[in-house]
C-alpha positions as CSV (number, residue, x, y, z in Angstrom):
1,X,-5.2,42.5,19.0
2,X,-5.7,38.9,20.2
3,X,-7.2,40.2,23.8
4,X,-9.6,42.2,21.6
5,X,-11.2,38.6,19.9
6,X,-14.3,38.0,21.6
7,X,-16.6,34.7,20.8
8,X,-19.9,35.8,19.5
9,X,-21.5,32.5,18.5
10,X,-21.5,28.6,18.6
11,X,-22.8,25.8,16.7
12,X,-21.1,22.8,17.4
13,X,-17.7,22.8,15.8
14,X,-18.5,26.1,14.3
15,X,-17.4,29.2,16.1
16,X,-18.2,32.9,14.7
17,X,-16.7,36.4,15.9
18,X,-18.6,39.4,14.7
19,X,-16.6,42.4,13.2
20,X,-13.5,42.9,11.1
21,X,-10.8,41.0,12.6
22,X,-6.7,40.6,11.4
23,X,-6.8,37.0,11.4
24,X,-5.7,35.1,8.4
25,X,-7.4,32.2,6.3
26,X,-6.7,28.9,7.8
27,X,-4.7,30.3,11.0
28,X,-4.6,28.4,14.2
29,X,-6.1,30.0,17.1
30,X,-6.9,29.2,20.5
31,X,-11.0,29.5,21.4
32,X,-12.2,30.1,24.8
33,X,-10.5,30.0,28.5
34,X,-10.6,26.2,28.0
35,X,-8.0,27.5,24.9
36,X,-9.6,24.5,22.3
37,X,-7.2,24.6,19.0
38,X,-9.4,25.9,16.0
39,X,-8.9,27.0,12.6
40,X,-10.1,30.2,10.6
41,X,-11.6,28.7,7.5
42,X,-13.7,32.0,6.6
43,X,-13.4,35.3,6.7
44,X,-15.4,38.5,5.4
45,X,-16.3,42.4,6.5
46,X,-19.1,41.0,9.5
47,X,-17.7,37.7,10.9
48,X,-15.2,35.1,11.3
49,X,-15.6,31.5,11.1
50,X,-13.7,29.2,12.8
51,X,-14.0,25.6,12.8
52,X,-12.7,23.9,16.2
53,X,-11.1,20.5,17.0
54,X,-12.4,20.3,20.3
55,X,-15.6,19.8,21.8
56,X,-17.2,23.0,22.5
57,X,-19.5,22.4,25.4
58,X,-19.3,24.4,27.8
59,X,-18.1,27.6,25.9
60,X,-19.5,30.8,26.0
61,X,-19.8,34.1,23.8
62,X,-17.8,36.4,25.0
63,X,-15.1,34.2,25.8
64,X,-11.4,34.8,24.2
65,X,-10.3,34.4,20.9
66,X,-6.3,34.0,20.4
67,X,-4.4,33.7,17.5
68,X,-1.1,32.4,16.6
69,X,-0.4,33.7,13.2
70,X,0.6,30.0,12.3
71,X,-1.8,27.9,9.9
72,X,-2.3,24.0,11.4
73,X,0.5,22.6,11.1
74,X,2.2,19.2,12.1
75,X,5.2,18.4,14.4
76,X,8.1,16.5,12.2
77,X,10.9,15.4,14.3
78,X,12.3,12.1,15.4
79,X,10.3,9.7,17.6
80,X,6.7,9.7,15.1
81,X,7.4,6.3,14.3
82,X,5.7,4.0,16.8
83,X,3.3,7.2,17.8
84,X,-0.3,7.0,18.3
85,X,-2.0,10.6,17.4
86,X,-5.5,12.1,17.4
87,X,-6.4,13.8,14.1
88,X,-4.7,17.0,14.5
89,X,-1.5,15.0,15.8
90,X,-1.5,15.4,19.2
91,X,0.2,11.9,21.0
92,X,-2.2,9.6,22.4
93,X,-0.1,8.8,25.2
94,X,0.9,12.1,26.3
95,X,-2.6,12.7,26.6
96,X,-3.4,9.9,28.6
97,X,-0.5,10.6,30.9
98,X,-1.6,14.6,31.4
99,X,-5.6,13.6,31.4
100,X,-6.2,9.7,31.9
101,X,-8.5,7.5,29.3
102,X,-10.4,10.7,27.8
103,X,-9.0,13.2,26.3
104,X,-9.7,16.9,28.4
105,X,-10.3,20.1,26.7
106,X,-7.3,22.5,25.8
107,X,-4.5,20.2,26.2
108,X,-2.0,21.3,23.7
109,X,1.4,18.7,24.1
110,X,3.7,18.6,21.8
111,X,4.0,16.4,19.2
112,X,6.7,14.5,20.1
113,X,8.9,13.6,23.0
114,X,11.3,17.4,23.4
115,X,13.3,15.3,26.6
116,X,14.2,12.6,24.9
117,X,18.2,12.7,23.5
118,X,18.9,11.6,20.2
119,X,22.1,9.5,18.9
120,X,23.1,12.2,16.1
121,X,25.3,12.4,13.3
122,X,25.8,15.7,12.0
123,X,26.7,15.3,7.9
124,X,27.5,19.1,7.3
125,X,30.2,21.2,8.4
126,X,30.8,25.1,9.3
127,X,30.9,27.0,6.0
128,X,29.2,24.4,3.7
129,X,26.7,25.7,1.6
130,X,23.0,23.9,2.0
131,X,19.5,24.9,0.4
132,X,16.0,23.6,1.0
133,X,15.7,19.8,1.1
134,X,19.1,18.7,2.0
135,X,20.2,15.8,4.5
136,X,22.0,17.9,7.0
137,X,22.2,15.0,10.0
138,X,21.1,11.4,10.5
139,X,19.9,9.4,13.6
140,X,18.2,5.6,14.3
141,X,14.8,6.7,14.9
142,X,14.1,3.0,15.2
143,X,15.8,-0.3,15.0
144,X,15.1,0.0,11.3
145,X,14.3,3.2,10.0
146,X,17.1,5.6,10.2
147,X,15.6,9.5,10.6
148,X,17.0,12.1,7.8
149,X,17.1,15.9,9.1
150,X,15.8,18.0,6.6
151,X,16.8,21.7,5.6
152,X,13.5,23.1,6.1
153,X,12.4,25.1,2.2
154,X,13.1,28.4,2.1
155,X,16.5,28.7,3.7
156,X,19.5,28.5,2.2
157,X,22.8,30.3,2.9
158,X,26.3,28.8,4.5
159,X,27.1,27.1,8.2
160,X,28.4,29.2,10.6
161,X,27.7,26.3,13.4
162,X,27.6,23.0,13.3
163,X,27.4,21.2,16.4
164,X,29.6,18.1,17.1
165,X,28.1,14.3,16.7
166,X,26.4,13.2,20.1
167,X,23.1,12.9,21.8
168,X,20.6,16.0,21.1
169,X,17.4,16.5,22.2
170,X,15.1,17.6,19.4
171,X,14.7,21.4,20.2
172,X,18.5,21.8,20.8
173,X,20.4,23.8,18.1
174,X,21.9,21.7,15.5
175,X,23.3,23.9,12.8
176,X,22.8,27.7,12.2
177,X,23.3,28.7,8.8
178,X,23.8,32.7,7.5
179,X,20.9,33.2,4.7
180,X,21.1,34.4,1.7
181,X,19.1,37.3,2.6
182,X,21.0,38.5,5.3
183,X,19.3,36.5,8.1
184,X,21.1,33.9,10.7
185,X,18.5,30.2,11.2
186,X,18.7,28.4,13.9
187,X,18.1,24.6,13.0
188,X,17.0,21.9,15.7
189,X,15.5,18.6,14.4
190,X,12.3,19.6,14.8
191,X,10.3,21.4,12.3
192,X,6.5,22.4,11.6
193,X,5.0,22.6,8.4
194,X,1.1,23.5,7.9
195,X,-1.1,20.2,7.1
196,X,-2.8,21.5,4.1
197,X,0.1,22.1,1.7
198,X,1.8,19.4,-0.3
199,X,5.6,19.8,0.8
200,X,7.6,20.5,-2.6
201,X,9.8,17.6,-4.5
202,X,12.8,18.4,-7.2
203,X,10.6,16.3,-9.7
204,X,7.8,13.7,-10.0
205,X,8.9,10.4,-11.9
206,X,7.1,8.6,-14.5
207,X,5.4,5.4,-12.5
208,X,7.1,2.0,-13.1
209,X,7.8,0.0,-10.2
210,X,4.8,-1.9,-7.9
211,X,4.1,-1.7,-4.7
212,X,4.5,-5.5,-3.6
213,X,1.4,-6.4,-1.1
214,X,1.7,-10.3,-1.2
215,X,-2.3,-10.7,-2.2
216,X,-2.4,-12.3,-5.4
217,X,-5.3,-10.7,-6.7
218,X,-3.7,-7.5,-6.4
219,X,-0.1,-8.2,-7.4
220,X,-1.8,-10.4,-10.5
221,X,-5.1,-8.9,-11.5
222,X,-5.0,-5.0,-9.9
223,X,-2.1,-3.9,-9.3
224,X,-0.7,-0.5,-7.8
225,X,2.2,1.3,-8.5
226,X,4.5,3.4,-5.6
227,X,3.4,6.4,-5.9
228,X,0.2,5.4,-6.9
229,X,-3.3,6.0,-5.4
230,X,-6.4,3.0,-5.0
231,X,-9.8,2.9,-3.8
232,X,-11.6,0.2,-1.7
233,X,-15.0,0.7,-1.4
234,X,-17.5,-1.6,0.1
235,X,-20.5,-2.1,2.0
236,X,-20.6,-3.1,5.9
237,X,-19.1,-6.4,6.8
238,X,-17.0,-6.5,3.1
239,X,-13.7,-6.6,4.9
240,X,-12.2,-3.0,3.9
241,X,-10.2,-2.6,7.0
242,X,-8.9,-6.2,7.3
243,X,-7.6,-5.6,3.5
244,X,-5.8,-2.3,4.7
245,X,-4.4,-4.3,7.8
246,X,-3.5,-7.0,5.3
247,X,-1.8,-4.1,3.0
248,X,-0.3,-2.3,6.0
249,X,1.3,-5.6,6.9
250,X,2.8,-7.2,4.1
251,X,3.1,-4.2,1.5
252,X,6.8,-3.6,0.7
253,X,6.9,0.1,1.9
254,X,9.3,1.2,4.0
255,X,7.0,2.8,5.9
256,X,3.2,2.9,7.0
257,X,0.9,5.8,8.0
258,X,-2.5,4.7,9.1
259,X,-5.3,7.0,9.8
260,X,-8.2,5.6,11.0
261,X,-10.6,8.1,10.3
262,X,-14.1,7.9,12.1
263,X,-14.0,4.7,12.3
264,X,-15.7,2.7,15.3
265,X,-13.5,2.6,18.8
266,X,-13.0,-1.1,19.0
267,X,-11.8,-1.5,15.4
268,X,-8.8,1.4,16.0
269,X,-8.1,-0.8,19.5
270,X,-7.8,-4.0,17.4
271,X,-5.5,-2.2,14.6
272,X,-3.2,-0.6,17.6
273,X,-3.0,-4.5,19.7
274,X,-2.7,-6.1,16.3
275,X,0.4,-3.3,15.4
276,X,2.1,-3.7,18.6
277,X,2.1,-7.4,18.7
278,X,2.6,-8.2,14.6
279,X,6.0,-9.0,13.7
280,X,7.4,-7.3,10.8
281,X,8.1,-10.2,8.0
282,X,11.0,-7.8,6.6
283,X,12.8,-7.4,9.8
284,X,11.6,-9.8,12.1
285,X,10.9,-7.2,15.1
286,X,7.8,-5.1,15.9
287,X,6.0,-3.7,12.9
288,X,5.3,-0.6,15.2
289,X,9.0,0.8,14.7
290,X,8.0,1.5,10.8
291,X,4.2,2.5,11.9
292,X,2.5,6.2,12.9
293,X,-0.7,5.4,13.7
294,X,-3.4,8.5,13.4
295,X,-6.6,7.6,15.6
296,X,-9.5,9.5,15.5
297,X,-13.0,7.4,16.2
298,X,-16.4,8.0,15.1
299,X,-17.2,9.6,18.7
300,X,-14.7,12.7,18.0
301,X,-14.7,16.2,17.1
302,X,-16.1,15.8,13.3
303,X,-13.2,18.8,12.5
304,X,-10.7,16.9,13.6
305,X,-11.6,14.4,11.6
306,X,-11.5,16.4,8.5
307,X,-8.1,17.4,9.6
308,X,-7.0,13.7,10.1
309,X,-5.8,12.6,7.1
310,X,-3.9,15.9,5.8
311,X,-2.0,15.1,9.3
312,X,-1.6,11.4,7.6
313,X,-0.6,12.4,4.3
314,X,1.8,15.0,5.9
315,X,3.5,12.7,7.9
316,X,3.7,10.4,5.0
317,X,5.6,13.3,2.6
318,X,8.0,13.9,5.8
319,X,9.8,10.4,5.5
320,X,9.1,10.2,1.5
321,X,11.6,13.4,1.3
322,X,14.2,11.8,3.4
323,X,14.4,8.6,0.5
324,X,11.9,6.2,1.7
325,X,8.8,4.7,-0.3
326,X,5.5,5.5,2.6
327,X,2.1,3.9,2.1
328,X,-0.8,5.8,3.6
329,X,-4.1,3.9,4.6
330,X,-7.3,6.0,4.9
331,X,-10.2,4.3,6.6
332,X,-12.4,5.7,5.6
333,X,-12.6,8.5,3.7
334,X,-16.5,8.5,3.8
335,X,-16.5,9.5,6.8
336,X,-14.0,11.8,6.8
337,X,-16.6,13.3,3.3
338,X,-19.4,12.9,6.6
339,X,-17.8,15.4,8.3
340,X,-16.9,17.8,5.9
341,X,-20.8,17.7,5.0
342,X,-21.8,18.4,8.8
343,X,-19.5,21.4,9.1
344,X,-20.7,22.7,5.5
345,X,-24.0,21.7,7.0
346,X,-23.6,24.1,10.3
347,X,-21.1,26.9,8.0
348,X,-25.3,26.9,6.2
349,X,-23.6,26.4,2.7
350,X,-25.8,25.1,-0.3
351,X,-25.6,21.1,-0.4
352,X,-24.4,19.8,-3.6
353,X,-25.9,15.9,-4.3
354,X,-27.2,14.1,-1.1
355,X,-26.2,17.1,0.8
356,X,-22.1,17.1,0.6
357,X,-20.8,20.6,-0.1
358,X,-20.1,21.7,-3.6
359,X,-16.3,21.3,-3.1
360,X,-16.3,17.4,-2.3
361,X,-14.5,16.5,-5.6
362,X,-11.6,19.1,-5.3
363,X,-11.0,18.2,-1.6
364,X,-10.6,14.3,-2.4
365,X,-8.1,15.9,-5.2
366,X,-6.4,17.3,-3.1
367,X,-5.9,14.4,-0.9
368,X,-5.3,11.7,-3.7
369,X,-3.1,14.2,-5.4
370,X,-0.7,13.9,-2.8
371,X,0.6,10.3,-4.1
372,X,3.5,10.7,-6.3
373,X,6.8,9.0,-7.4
374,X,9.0,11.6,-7.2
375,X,13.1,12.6,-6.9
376,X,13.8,14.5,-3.8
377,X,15.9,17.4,-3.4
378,X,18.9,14.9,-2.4
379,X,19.1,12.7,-5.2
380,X,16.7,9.6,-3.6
381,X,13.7,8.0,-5.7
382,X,11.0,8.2,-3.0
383,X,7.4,8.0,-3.1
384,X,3.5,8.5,-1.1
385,X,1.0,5.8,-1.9
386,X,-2.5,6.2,-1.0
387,X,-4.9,3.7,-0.3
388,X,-8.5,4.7,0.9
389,X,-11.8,2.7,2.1
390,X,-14.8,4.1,1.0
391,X,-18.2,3.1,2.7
392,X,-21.2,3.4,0.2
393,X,-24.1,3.4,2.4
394,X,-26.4,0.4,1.0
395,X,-23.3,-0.7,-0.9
396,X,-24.7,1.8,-3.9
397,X,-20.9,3.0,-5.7
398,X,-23.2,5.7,-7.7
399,X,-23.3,7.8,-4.7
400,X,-20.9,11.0,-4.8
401,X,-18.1,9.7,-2.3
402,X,-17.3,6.9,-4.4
403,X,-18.2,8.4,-7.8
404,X,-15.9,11.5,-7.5
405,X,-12.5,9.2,-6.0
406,X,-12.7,7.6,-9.3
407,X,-12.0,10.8,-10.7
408,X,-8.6,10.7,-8.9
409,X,-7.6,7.6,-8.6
410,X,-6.2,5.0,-11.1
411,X,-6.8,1.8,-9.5
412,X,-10.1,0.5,-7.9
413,X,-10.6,-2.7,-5.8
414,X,-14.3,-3.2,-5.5
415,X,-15.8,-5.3,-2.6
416,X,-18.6,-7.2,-2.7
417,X,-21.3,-8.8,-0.5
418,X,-22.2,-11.5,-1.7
419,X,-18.2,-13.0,-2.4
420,X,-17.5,-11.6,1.7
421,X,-20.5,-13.5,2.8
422,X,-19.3,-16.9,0.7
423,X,-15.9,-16.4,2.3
424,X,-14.0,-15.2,-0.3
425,X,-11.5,-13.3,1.1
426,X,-10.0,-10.8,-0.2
427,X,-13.9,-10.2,-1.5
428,X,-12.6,-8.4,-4.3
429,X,-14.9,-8.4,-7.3
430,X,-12.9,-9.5,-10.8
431,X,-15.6,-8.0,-13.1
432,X,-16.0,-4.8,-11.2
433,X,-12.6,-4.2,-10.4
434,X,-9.6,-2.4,-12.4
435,X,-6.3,-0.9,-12.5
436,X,-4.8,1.7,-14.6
437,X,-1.4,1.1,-13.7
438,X,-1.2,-2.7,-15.0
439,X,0.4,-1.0,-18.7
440,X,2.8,1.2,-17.4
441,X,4.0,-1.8,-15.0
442,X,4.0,-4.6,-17.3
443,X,8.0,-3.7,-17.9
444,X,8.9,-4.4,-14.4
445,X,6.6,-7.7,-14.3
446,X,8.4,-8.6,-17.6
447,X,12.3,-7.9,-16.2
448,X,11.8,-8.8,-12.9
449,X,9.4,-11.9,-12.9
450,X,8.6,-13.4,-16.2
451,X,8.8,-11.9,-19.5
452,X,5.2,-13.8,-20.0
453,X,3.6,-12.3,-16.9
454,X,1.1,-9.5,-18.3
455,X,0.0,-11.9,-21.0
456,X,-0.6,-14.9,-18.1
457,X,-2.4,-12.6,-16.3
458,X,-4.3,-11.2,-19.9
459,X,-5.1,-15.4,-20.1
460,X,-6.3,-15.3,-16.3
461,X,-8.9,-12.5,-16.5
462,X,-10.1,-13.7,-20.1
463,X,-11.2,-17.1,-18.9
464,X,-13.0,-14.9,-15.5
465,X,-14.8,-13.2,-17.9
466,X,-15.8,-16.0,-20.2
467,X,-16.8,-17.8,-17.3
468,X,-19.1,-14.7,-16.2
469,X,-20.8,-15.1,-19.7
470,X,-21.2,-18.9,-19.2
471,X,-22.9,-18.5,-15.7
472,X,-25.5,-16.5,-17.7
473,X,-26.2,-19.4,-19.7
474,X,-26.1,-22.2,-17.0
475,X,-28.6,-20.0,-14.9
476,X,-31.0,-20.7,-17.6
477,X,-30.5,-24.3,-19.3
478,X,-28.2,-25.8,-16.5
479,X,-24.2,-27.0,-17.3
480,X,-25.0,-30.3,-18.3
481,X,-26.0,-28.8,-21.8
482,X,-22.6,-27.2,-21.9
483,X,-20.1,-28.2,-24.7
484,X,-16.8,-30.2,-23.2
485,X,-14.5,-27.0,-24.0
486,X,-17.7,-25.1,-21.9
487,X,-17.2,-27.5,-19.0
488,X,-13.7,-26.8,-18.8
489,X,-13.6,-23.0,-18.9
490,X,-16.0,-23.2,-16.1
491,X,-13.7,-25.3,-14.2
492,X,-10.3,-23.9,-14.3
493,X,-12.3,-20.4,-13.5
494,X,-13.4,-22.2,-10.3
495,X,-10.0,-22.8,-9.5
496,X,-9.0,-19.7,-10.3
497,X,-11.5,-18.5,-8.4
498,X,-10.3,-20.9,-5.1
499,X,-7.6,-21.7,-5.5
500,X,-6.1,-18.1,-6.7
501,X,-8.0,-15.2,-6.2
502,X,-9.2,-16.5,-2.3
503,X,-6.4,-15.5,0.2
504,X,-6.5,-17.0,4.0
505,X,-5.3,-14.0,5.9
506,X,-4.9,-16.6,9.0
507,X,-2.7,-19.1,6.9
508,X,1.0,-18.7,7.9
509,X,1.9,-19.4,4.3
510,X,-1.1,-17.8,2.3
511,X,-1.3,-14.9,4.2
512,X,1.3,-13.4,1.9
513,X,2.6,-14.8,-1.2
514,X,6.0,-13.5,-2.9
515,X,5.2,-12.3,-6.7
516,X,6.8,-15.4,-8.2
517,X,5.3,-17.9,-6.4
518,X,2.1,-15.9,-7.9
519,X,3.3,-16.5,-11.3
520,X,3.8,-19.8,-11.0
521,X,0.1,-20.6,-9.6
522,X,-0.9,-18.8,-12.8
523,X,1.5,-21.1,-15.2
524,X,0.2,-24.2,-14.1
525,X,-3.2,-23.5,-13.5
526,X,-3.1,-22.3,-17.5
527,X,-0.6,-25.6,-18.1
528,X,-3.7,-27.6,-16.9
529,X,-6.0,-26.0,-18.5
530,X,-4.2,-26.4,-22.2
531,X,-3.6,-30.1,-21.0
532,X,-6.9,-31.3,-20.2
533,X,-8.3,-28.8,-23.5
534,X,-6.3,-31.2,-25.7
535,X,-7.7,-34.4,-23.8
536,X,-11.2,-32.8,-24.0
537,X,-10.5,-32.4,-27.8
538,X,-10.2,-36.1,-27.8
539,X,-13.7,-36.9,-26.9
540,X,-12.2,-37.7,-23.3
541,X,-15.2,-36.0,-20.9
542,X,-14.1,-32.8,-18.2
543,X,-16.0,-34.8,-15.8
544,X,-13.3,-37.8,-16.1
545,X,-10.6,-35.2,-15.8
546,X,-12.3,-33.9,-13.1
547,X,-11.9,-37.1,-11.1
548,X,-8.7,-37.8,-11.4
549,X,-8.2,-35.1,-8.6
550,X,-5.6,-33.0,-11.0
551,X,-7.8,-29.5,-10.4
552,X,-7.9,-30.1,-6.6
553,X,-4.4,-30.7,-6.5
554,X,-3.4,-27.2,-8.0
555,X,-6.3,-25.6,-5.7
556,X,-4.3,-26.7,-2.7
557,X,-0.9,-25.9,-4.0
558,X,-1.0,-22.6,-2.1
559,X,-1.2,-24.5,1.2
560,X,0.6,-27.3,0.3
561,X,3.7,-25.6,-2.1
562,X,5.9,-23.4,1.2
563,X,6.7,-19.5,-0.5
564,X,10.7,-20.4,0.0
565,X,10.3,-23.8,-2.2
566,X,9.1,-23.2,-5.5
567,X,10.7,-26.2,-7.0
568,X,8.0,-28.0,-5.0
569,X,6.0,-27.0,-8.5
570,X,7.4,-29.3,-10.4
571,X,7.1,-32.1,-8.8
572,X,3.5,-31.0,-8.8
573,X,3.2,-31.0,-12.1
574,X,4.9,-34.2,-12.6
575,X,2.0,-36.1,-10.5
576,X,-1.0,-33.7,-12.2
577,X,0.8,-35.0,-15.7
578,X,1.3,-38.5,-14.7
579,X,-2.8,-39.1,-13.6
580,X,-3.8,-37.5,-17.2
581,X,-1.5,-39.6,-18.9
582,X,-2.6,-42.6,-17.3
583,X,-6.3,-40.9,-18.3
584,X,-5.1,-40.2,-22.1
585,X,-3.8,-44.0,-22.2
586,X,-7.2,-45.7,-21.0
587,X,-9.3,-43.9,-23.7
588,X,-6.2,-44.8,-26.4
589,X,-6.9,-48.3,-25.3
590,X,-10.5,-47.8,-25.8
C-alpha cells in the first residue's frame, strides 16, 4: 500500500493525497523522494491531510507518500541530557555533523547516540516478575543524574533473560521477559513513545511542596508548587526569557527541559553558550548535564514548531517517571498558538477570535495539563512543572493566547513595561500578578521556614496595595498633604519595592536568594516599619526617620547581608535600632 500514496497537493506545510487511503490519524509518514517526516492530522472519504515538519520546497505531486504505522513519537534512552534537538527531536549536532550549519531535507538520525556504550546495572533477574513502569536497570547518564530504565506500559510477564552488569549500547538487548499473553519482549534501553499522549502515573498527589527558584518575589508573593503550571506573559523587551533563564538556573528541580519555541536565532544561541558555560549552584559542574535543550527558531518549519513542546513535555514525563522533579520552560507559547493558526489557516478551517482555530483553548489544556505531582509506578514522588512565556502583541493580556492559559493555569506572573523600562527586574507587576497555589503551600512555608511566613507575606502585599491606593491620592494633591502614618506606608512600600521585590540577575549574591534569607528581609523590613509607626505616633516626623539612613540600610541588606550568614541580620538590626533610639531620645528631650 505505501508505493500506491501519491502526493496530490501542497500548500506550505500542508500536504493532501486524494482518495481513500489506510493511513491512520496522527501517523508518521515519510513525504516525497526528499522523504520529509510528516504527520496525518486528517482524514475523510476524498483526501488526506498531512502536516509536514520539513520545508516543502521543491516537492512535487505525484511524488511518494510512505507510511510507518507509528504516530510521532520521541526517542527516550540515555544520553538526552546535555542534547540540543529541533522540535520533533532530532539532535542538533548530529545534524550538523551529517549536513553542516543548516539543516538539509530528509535527514532522519536517531535520536540519540546508538554507538555509544553505557556503564549498566541490571536490577532484575531471570524469572522475576515486572509490569509497566518498573526500574529494571540503572546507569550515570551524567555526573549527576543517574538514568532509570523503564518497563515500557503494556508489558508485563516474567524474565527469561537478563543480561549481566557491563557496558551496553542502547539498542543492545537488556532483558527479555515472557508476557502475559503469550508473547516473548525484547527490552534495550531505548524506547519510543508518541508525543501527543501523556505517559500514565500510579496516582496524582495533592500539591504541597514549592518549587524553590531563589527570586523573592516568586518564593514570597507568587509562588509555584512542583507539579504546578505558571504563566509569564509580557510585552517585547519585559524580560520573559531572562526570567525562564533565571528559573532554569536556580530552580530546585532536578532537571530542566527547555524548548525555545519560535523564538529569534540569537536568543536560542545565547541560552545554549549561557547553558554550556553556567555552573550548576547545586553541584558545582556544568548545568548542561541536568539540561535537554529543544531549539526550534522563528525561521523553522511552523509544524515543527507546534510539535515542539509535546517533544518538551514528553521528555519532561520520561525522567519524572524514573523519581525526579523536571521543570519545563516554554518560550513562548504564542508562537507556538502562531503556528497552530497558520496551519488551521492553510488546513482552510473557520478562525475563531483574531483568527486562531476554534480548538486553541483545548490544545493549551492539553499542554498545561501535563504538570502534575504524581506517585510513579515505583513508589517515587515525582513531578512535571510547566512554566510558559506568553507574548501579547501590544502587551494587550485580553487577547485569546493569554486569556484562555488562564483557564489552565493556577499561577500568573505578569510583566510589565513600564517597571522593565525603570529597571525593575524581575518586572513582575504586584497588583496584576497572582498565585493559586500560595493556600495549599502555606503548610510547608509554616514547617519548613517560619510558622509566621504566609501572614508576613499577607502583611507585605497589604501595605503594596495600600500604597497603590495612596499613589492615587498623591497624583492629585501631592504627599506633603499626607498624614505621618501615610508617609510611612509609602515608604516602607518603596523599600519593599527596592529593596525586595527588585532582583539583580548579575549580582553574585542577589542573583538567587535561599527562602530564609527571604523571610528574614520580610521580618525586618515589617520590624522597621512597626518601629518607626510607634515613633511616628509620637509626633516624631517620617521625614526625620527617613534621615537617619535606617530605610537605606535594610534596602541594601541584600547586597550587603552574604546568603550563608544570616546572623549578619542582627547585627543589622541592632545599628537600625540604635539610630532610632538615639532619634526617640532627642524628641524625649525636646
Amino acid at each position: 500500500m505505501a508505493g500506491e500514496l501519491t502526493i496530490y497537493g501542497i500548500n506550505g506545510p500542508v500536504v493532501t493525497i486524494a482518495g481513500k487511503t489506510d493511513l491512520a490519524m496522527m501517523e508518521t509518514v515519510y513525504i516525497g523522494k526528499a522523504r520529509l517526516i510528516g504527520e496525518v492530522i486528517s482524514i475523510s472519504g476524498e483526501r488526506t491531510t498531512i502536516q509536514c515538519y520539513e520545508n516543502t520546497t521543491g516537492v512535487c505531486p505525484g511524488e511518494p507518500v510512505e507510511r510507518t504505522g507509528m504516530p510521532m513519537s520521541a526517542t527516550l534512552a540515555p544520553g538526552l541530557l546535555t542534547g540540543m534537538y529541533d522540535g520533533i527531536g532530532r539532535p542538533l549536532k548530529r545534524l550538523e555533523a551529517v549536513s553542516g550549519h543548516y539543516i538539509a531535507p530528509g535527514i532522519d538520525v536517531p535520536g540519540v547516540d546508538t554507538d555509544k556504550k553505557w556503564d549498566v546495572n541490571v536490577l532484575l533477574h531471570e524469572g522475576d516478575r515486572v509490569s509497566g513502569g518498573e526500574i529494571y536497570a540503572e546507569c550515570d547518564e551524567t555526573a549527576v543524574i543517574r538514568h532509570r530504565m523503564i518497563i515500557p506500559q503494556g508489558v508485563s510477564g516474567t524474565i527469561t533473560f537478563a543480561a549481566p552488569d557491563g557496558a551496553y549500547t542502547v539498542t543492545e538487548p537488556i532483558l527479555r521477559v515472557w508476557g502475559d499473553e503469550g508473547e516473548e519482549v525484547t527490552l534495550t534501553m531505548m524506547q519510543r513513545w508518541p508525543i501527543r499522549r501523556p505517559r500514565p502515573v500510579k496516582k496524582r498527589l495533592p500539591i504541597t511542596e514549592p518549587l524553590l527558584t531563589g527570586q523573592r518575589v516568586i518564593d514570597t508573593m507568587f509562588p509555584i508548587a512542583k507539579g504546578g503550571a505558571a504563566a509569564i506573559p509580557g510585552g517585547f523587551g519585559t524580560g520573559k526569557t531572562m526570567l525562564q533563564h533565571q528559573l532554569a538556573k536556580w530552580s530546585d528541580a532536578d532537571i530542566i527541559v527547555y524548548v525555545g519555541c519560535g523564538e529569534r536565532g540569537n536568543e536560542m544561541t545565547q541560552v545554549l553558550e549561557e547553558f554550556a558555560d553556567l555552573h550548576d549552584p547545586r553541584t558545582g559542574r556544568s548545568m548542561l548535564e541536568r539540561t535537554i535543550l529543544i531549539a526550534n527558531t522563528s525561521n523553522m518549519p511552523v509544524a515543527a514548531r507546534e510539535a515542539s513542546i509535546y517533544t518538551g513535555v514528553t521528555y519532561a514525563e520520561y525522567y519524572r517517571d524514573m523519581g525526579y522533579h523536571v521543570a519545563v520552560m516554554a518560550d513562548s507559547t504564542s508562537r507556538w498558538a502562531e503556528a497552530l493558526r497558520e496551519i488551521s489557516g492553510r488546513l482552510e478551517e473557520m478562525p475563531a477570535e483574531e483568527g486562531y482555530p476554534a480548538y486553541l483553548p483545548s490544545r493549551l489544556s492539553a499542554f498545561y495539563e501535563r504538570a502534575a505531582f504524581v506517585e510513579t509506578f515505583h513508589g517515587d514522588r515525582a513531578s512535571v512543572s510547566i512554566i510558559g512565556a506568553v507574548s501579547p502583541q501590544g502587551n494587550d493580556f485580553s487577547e485569546p493566547v493569554t486569556q484562555n492559559t488562564k483557564r489552565f493555569i493556577r499561577c500568573f506572573w505578569a510583566l510589565e513595561k513600564a517597571l522593565a523600562y525603570a529597571r525593575h527586574y524581575p518586572a513582575v507587576n504586584w497588583t496584576n500578578s497572582y498565585s493559586e497555589y500560595t493556600l495549599e503551600l502555606s503548610d510547608w512555608f509554616r514547617s519548613n521556614i517560619a510558622h509566621d511566613f504566609p501572614a508576613m507575606r499577607t502583611r507585605i502585599a497589604g501595605l503594596l496595595q495600600e500604597e497603590n491606593g495612596l499613589m492615587e491620592i498623591v497624583k492629585l494633591i501631592g504627599s506633603d498633604l499626607l498624614a505621618e502614618d501615610q508617609k510611612l506606608v509609602l515608604e516602607t512600600a518603596r523599600v519593599i519595592r527596592v529593596g525586595f521585590l527588585q532582583q539583580d540577575a548579575m549580582n553574585e549574591t542577589d542573583s538567587c536568594v535561599p527562602t530564609r534569607k527571604q523571610y528574614l528581609m520580610m521580618k525586618y523590613i515589617l520590624l522597621l516599619h512597626e518601629r518607626a509607626k510607634s515613633l511616628a505616633a509620637k509626633q516624631i516626623p517620617v521625614s526625620q526617620i527617613k534621615e537617619q539612613g535606617v530605610f537605606e540600610l535594610l534596602i541594601k541588606a541584600k547586597y550587603s547581608i552574604p546568603n550563608d550568614d544570616l546572623t549578619k541580620f542582627d547585627e543589622l538590626w541592632q545599628t537600625i535600632t540604635d539610630r532610632l533610639d538615639e532619634l526617640e531620645k532627642k524628641y524625649d528631650i525636646r
